[in-house]
N, C-alpha and C positions, 0 to 999 in steps of 0.2 A: 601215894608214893610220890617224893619230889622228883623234879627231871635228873638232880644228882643220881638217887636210888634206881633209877629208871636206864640211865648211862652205863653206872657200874653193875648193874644186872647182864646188859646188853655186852660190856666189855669181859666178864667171866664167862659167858657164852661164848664170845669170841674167839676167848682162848682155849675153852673145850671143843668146840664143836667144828669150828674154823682151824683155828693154831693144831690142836692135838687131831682134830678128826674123831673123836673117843669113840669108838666101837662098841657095843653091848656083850658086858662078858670081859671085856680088857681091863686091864690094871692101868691105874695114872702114879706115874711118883713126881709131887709136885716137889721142888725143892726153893725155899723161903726166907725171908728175913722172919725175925717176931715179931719184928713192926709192921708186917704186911699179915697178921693173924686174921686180920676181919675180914680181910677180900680172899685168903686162902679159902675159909669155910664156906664163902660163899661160892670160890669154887671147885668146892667140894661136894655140896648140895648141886651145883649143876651138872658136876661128875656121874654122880648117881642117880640124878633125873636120865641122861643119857644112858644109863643101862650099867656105867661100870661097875667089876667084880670087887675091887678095894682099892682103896684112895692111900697113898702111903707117903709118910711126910718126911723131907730133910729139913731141919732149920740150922739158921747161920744169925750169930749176933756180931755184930760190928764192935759193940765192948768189949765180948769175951776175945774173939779175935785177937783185938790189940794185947789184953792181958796177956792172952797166949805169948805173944810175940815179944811180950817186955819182960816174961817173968820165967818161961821154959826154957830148960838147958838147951846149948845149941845142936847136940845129938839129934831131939826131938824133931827138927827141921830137914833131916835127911830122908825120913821116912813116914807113909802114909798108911791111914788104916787099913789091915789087906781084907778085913772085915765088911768094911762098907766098899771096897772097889770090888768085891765079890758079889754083896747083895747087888749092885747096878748091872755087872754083867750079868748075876742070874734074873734079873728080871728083862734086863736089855732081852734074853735069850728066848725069854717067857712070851716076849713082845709086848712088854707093856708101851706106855706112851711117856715122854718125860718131860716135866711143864717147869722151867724157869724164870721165880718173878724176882726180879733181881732191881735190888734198890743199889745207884751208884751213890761210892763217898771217894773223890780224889784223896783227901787228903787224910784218910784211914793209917796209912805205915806210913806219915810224915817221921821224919828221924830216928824210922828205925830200921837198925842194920841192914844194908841191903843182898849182903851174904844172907843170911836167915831165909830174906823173899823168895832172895833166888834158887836158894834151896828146896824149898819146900814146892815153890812151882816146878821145878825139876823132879823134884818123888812124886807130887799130886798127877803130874803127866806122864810119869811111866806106870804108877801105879794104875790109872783111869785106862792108860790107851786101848784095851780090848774094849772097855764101854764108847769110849770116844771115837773112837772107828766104827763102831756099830750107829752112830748116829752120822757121823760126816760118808757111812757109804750108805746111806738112807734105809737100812734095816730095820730101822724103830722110827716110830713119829715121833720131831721132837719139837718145843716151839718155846722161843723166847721172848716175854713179854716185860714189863717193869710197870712202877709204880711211884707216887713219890713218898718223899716223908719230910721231915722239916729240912735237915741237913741237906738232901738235894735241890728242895725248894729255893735255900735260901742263895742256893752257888748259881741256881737258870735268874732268880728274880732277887738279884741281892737290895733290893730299893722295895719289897715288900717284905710287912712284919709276917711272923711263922707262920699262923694259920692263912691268914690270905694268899701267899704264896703257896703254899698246898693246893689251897682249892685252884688256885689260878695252871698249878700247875698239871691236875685232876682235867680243869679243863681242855687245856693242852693236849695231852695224850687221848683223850675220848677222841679230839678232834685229828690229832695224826694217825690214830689207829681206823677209824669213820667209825667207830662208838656211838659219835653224837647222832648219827645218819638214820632218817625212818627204820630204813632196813639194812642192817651194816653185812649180813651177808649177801644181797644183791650188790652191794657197791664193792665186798669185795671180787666179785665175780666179775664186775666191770675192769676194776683195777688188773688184775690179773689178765684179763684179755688183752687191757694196753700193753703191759708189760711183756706178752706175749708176743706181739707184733714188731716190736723193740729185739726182740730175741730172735724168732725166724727170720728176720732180717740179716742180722749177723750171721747165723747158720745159712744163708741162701748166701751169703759174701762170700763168706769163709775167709777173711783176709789172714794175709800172713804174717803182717806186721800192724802194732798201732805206733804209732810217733805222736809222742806227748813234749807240750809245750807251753811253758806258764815263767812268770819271774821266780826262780832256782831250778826250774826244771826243763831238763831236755832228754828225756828219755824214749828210747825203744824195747818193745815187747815183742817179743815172736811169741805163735802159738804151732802147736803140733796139729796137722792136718785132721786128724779128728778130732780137734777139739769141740768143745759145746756150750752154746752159750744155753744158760738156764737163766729162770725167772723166780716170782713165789712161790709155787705151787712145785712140790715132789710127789711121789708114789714111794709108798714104804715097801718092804720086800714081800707084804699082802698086797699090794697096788692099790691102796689107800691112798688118798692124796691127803697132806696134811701142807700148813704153812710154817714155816721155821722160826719168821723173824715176822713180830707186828709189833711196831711198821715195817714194812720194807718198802722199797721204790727202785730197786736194785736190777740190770739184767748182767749176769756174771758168768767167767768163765779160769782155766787155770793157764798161767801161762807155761812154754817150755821153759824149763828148767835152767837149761843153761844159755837161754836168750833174751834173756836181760842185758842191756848197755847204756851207759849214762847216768844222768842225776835225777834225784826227786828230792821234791822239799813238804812237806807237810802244813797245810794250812790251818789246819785244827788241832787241839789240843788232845795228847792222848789221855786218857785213863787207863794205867797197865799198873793190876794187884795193888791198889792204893797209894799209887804217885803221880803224877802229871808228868806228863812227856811233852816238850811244846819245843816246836819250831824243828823238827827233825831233819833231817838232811842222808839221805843217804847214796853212795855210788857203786853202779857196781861194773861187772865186766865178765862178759859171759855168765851171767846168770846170778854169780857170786857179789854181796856185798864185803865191796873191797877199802871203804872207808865209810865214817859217820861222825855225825853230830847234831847236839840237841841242846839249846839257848836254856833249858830246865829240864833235867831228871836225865841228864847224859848216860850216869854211872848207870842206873836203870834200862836205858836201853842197850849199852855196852853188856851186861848182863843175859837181855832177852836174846842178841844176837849170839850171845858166847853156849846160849843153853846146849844146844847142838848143831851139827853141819850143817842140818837141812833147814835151822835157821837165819842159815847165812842167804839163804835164797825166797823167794817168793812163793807163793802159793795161789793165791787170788789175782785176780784183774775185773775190778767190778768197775760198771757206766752207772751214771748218775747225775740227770741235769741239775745244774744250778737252781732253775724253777720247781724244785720240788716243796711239796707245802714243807717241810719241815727245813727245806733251805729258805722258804720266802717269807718262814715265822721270825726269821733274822734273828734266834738264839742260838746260844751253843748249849749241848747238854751235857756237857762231860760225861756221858754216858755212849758207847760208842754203836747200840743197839740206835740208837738215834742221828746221832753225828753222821757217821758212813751212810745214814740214807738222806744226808743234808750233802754231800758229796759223792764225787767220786775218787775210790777208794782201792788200795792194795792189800796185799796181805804178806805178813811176814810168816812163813812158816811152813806148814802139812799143806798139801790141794785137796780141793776136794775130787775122790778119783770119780763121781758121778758125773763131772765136767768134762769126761774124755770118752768119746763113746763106746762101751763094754768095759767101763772103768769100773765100775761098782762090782763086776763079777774078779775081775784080775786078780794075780797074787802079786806080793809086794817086787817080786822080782820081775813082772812084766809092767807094770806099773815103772819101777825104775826105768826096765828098757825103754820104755814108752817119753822119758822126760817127767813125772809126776813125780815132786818135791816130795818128799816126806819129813816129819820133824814130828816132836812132842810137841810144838807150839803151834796156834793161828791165829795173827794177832794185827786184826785190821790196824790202820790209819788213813787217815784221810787226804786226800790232795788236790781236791776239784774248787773251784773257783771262777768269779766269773770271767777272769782270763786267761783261762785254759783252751786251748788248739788243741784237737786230737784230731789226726789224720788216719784213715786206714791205706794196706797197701796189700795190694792183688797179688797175686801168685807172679804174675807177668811184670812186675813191678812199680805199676801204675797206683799213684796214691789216689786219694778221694778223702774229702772233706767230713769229717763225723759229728766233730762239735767244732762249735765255735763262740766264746764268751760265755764258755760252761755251758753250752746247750746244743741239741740237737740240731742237725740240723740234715735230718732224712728224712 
């Protein structure tokens, strides 16, 4: 076996055993490109080596997609199938596990209607949200991984031809995921302890405000006195621990609602539903984004904020040094599974309520009371850089130093 075959063994492992947790007896619904068919089976055989009861596939093609998009009436785009947002929640209910290998393409709906997009992301998010909530309040394990293929290849390493850029970027992801590592679940056991120590930190602060500071940005974030800062690792509502996002490098929390003030400007390029989003800018006031703009895919993000209210506010407030390997591989991956753990990152949209303590049990109306954002959307971007300031600020109103030139510095 070459050390490729040996890599992508150890990486479908990763994501069953690590990502998903799979349990003996549990169902996996992996959902896929067709261009990722060969690494699906394979982990699908290591599904089944782990004991699961059945493996069950979604697939997605990037051609048909477009076809869809260029050739169906625009009725079609108002509504999703209530057939498959049925089977997710009955198996969401089942507690199966739900494995996401998702290949990015920015420029998938280049010129095409952006009514349509936003359509159809507004039916795919009301229809989904019993499933979608069953994963963002950690009732099911669920874990997002990627892959590449020529088209992504060619957008990280435009200066290599097709296949070399694959493998190049093959190696890539072994290495930000610890793939390539003797033993990738030992390292991610390390990983996770750092990122742990990052997090009771914050939790032992409790600060009540961050002041964020970089060139376009001067922002303030309040958070609500129980809030929580989380790391990789969750417990599903069996108290399985599963990971969500590999890579991550992330310690994250939500902020209040309506304690947002100032500006942010975006240093990375977004990918949202097949467009680029780049150079964003947004302001808000009291919590609400109260103006925006974007140097590419403006009408696009005017869009994602207009989907609903609770898109006008935030959801996430994630830390991320500068030095993280995926920041110090000095790529961008227009992929934001990657990007947001090359930075540090917000969120437009839903919180997660596991971020506020006895958030995951609450109903949408204590949740409200509490300041947790709700929306059909949650739509990272990125904003860390190596000169970004982030101060924290104590109850008493005493600040303290958090980063500094994008980094740590506790």
């Amino acid at each position: 076996m070459s050390n490729f075959e040996i890599q992508l063994e150890k990486y479908a492992e990763l994501a069953v055993k690590n990502g998903i947790n799979l349990q003996p007896g549990q169902e996996l619904v992996v959902s896929a490109s067709v261009e990722s068919v060969s690494f699906v089976r394979l982990v699908a055989k290591k599904a089944y080596d782990a004991g699961a009861k059945r493996v069950y596939f979604r697939w997605t093609d990037d051609q048909l997609t477009r076809i869809d998009y260029e050739g169906a009436p625009s009725e079609v785009f108002n509504e999703y199938p209530q057939w498959d947002a049925d089977a997710l929640e009955t198996l969401a209910n089942r507690g199966a596990g739900f494995l996401d290998i998702r290949i990015p393409n920015p420029d998938l709906l280049a010129g095409i209607d952006p009514e349509r997009i936003s359509s159809y992301n507004k039916a795919t998010a009301t229809a989904l949200k019993p499933y979608r909530q069953a994963r963002m309040n950690d009732k099911v394990s669920w874990c997002i991984i990627s892959v590449p293929n020529i088209t992504w290849a060619k957008r990280v390493f435009p200066d290599l031809g097709p296949e070399e850029g694959v493998q190049k970027l093959w190696e890539t992801i072994f290495k930000m995921t610890r793939a390539d590592q003797e033993d990738p679940v030992a390292a991610w056991e390390l990983h996770k302890a750092n990122l742990g120590e990052k997090a009771n930190y914050l939790n032992t602060k409790k600060y009540k405000k961050l002041h964020y500071k970089a060139p376009g940005t001067d922002l303030s974030i309040e958070f609500h006195p129980k809030a929580l800062w989380c790391q990789a690792a969750s417990d599903n509502e069996s108290g399985t621990e599963f990971i969500a996002n590999i890579p991550t490098e992330e310690v994250y929390t939500l902020p209040l609602k309506t304690g947002v003030n100032g500006t942010v400007t975006s240093t990375m390029p977004l990918n949202y539903s097949g467009t680029l989003i780049e150079k964003l800018s947004l302001t808000f006031k009291e919590g609400r984004i109260v103006s925006f703009s974007a140097e590419n895919g403006e009408e696009t993000l005017k869009r994602l904020i207009e989907t609903d209210e609770g898109s006008h506010y935030l959801g996430e407030v994630a830390l991320v040094p500068h030095n993280s390997p995926i920041s110090q591989s000095g790529l961008i991956f227009y992929n934001t599974l990657y990007d947001e753990n090359a930075s540090c990152h917000l969120a437009i949209g839903k919180a997660y309520p596991t971020t506020l303590e006895g958030g995951a049990k609450m109903s949408q109306e204590e949740l409200d009371a509490n300041g947790v954002n709700d929306s059909l959307n949650h739509v990272d971007f990125m904003i860390g850089s190596a000169e970004l300031s982030i101060d924290g600020e104590l109850a008493d109103g005493t600040k303290e130093p958090l980063m500094r030139e994008g980094l740590w510095v506790i």
